[in-house]
C-alpha positions as CSV (number, residue, x, y, z in Angstrom):
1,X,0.0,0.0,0.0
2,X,2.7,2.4,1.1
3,X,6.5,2.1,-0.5
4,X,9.5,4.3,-0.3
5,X,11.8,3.2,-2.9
6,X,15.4,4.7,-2.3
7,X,13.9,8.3,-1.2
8,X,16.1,11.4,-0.4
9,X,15.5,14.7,0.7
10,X,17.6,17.3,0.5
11,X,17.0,21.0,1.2
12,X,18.8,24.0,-0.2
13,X,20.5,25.0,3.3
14,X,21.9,21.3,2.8
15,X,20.2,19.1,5.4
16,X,19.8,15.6,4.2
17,X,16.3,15.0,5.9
18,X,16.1,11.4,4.2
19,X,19.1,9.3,2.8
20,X,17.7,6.6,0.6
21,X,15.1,5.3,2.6
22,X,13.1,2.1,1.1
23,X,10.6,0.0,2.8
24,X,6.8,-1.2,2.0
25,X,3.9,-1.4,3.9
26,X,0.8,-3.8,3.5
27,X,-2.6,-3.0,3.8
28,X,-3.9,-3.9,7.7
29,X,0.0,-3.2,9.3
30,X,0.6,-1.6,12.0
31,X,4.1,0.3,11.8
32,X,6.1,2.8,14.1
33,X,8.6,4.6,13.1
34,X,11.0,5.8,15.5
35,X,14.5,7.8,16.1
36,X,15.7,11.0,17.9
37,X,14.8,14.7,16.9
38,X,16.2,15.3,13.4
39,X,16.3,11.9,12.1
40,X,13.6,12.4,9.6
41,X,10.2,11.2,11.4
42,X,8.0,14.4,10.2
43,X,9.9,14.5,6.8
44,X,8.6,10.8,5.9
45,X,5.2,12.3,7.0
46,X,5.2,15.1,4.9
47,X,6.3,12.9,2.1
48,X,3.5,10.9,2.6
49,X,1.1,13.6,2.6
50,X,2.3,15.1,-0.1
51,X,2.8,18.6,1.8
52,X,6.7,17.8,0.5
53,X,8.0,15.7,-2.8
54,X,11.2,13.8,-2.5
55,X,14.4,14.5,-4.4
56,X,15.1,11.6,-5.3
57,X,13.1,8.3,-5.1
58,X,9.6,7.4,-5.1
59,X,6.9,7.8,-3.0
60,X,4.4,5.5,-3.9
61,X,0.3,5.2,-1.9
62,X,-1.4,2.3,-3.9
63,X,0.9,1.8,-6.6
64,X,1.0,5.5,-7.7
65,X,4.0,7.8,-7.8
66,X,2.9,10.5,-5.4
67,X,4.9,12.9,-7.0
68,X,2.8,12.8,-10.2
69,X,-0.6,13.4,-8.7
70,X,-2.1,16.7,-9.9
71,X,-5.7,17.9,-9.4
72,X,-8.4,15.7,-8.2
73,X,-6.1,12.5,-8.1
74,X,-4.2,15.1,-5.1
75,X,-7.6,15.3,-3.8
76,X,-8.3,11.6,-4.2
77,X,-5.1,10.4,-1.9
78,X,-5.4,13.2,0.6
79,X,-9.5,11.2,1.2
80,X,-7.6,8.3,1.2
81,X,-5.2,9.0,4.0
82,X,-5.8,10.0,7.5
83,X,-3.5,12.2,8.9
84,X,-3.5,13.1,12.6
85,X,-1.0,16.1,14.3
86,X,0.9,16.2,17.6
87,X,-0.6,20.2,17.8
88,X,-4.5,18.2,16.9
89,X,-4.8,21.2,14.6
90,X,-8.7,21.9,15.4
91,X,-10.6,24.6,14.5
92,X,-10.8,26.3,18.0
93,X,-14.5,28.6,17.1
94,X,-15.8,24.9,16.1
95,X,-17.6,22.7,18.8
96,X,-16.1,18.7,18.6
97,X,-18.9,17.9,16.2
98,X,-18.9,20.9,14.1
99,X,-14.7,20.5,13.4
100,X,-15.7,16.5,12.6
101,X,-18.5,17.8,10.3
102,X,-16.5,20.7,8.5
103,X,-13.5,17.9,7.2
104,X,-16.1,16.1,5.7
105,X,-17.8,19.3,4.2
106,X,-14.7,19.9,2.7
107,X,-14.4,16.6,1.0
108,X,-18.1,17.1,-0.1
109,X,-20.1,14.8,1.6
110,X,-23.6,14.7,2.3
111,X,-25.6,17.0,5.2
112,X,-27.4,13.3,5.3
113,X,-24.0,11.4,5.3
114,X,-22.5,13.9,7.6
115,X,-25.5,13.8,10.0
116,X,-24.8,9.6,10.2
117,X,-21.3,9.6,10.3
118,X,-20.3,12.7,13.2
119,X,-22.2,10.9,16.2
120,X,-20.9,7.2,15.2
121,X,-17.2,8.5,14.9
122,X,-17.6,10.1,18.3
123,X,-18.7,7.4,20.2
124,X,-16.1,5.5,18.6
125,X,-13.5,7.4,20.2
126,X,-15.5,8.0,23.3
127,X,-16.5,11.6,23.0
128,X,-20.4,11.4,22.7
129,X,-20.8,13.4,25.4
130,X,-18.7,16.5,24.5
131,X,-20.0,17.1,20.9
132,X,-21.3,20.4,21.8
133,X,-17.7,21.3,23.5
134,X,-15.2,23.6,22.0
135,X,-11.7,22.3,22.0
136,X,-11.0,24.7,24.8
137,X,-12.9,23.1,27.0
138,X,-11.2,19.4,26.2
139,X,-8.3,18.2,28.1
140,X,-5.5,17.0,26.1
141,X,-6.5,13.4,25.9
142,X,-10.0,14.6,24.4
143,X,-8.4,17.3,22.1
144,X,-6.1,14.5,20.8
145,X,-8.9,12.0,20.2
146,X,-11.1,14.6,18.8
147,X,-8.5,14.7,16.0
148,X,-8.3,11.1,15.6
149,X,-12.1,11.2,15.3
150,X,-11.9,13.9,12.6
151,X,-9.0,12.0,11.0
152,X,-11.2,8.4,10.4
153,X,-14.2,10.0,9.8
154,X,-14.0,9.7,5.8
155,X,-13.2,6.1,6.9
156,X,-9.4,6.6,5.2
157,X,-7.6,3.3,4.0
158,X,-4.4,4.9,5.8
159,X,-4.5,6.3,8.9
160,X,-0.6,8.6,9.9
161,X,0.1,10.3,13.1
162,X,3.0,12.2,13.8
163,X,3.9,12.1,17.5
164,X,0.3,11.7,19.0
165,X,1.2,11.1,22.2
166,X,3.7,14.1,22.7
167,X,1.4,16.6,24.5
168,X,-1.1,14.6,26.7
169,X,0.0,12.6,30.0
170,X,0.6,8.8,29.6
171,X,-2.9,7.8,30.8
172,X,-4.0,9.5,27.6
173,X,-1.8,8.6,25.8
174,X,-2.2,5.0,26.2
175,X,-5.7,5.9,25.5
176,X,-4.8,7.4,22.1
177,X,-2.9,4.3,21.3
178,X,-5.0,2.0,22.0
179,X,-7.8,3.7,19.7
180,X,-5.4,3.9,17.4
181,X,-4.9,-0.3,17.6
182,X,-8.4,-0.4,17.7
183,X,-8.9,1.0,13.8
184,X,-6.1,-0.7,12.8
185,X,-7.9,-4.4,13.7
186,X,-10.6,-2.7,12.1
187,X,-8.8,-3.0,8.4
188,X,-7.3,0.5,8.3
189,X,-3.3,0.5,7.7
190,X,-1.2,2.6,10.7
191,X,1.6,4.3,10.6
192,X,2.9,6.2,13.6
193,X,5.9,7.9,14.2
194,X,6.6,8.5,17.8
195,X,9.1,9.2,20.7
196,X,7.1,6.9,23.4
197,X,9.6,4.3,24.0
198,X,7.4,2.4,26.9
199,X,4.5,2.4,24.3
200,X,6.6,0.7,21.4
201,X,8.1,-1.6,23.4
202,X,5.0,-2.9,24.9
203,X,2.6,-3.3,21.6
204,X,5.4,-5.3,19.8
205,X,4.4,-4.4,16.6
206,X,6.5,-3.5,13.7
207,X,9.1,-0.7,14.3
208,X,11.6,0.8,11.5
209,X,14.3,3.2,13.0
210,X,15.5,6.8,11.5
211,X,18.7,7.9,12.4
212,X,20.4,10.6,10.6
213,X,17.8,10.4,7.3
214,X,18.4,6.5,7.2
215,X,16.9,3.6,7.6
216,X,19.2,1.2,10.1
217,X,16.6,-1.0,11.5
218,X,13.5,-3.0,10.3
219,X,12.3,-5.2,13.1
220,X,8.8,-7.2,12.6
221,X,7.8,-7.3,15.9
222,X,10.7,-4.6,17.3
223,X,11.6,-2.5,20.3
224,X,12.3,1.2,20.6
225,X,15.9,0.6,20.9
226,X,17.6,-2.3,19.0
């Protein structure tokens, strides 16, 4: 579903955010990607996203070069892939339902459709009781799975979060994970990047390592640190 095939990114002030990073991953996995500040985490993510292209490589979401998409194919992978922040990136003047319904307004779904789906994805993630509450009124954990809800809500075949855990307490955050395992037994594919070491080590799943732009560890069932 997802491939890096020998990706670099350079930028002009000559950081090498990625060094010819390749892997693949399957529809249903459950991947984290790990490594210290500056090893290239958010730069994958943007790559994925499409917010950046690579300068060398491919970036490939279903068998299609990312870097080719124009138009409504852009539009077409960004509905197809999830993407949740470490800053939740919610519409404060919204209430929880209203910033659920608004990303689906924007991918022009139904007032019927969005009317169905805004109360189901809410109690999925356990907020059915704070859909008339503003983000300021959330704690963190709440703000965070606000944002998870808004991110599933088009019911993406990807699902990417970039540090979720970083700015809520570890009660929440093991909340946040554990949704996020939820949805991925569910069918969706899961890609995380994250600093939460006790949170790797524990779910076992598969981890790939970033150090300095590379790749130096693929582990199918791996730990934080090798």
């Amino acid at each position: 579903m997802i491939e890096f095939r020998q990706v670099s990114k350079h930028y002009l002030d000559g950081t090498a955010a990625l060094d010819k990073v390749s892997f693949l991953l399957s529809p249903g996995e459950f991947l984290f990607v790990v490594g210290p500040s500056g090893a290239g985490k958010t730069t994958l993510i943007r790559l994925l996203t499409r917010e950046e292209t690579p300068t060398e490589g491919e970036v490939q979401f279903e068998e299609k070069d990312l870097s080719l998409l124009r138009g409504s194919e852009l539009l077409l992978h960004r509905r197809s892939l999830g993407v949740i922040h470490q800053d939740y990136k919610l519409l404060p003047e919204k209430t929880a339902a209203e910033n659920v319904a608004f990303g689906l307004e924007v991918l022009g779904r139904s007032d019927s459709e969005i009317e169905e789906i805004v109360p189901h994805v809410l109690s999925l993630v356990g907020l059915e009781g704070r859909s008339e509450h503003f983000p300021n009124q959330l704690s963190g954990g709440e703000r965070q799975r606000l944002a998870i809800a808004r991110a599933i809500a088009p019911e993406p075949k990807a699902l990417v979060a970039d540090e979720p855990t970083g700015n809520i307490d570890p009660e929440s955050a093991w909340a946040a994970i554990n949704l996020l395992e939820k949805i991925n037994e569910m069918g969706t594919t899961v890609l995380v990047a994250t600093h939460a070491s006790d949170i790797v080590d524990k779910l076992g799943k598969r981890v790939i390592a970033l150090e300095d732009g590379r790749v130096v560890r693929d582990q199918k069932k791996g730990k934080y640190a090798s």
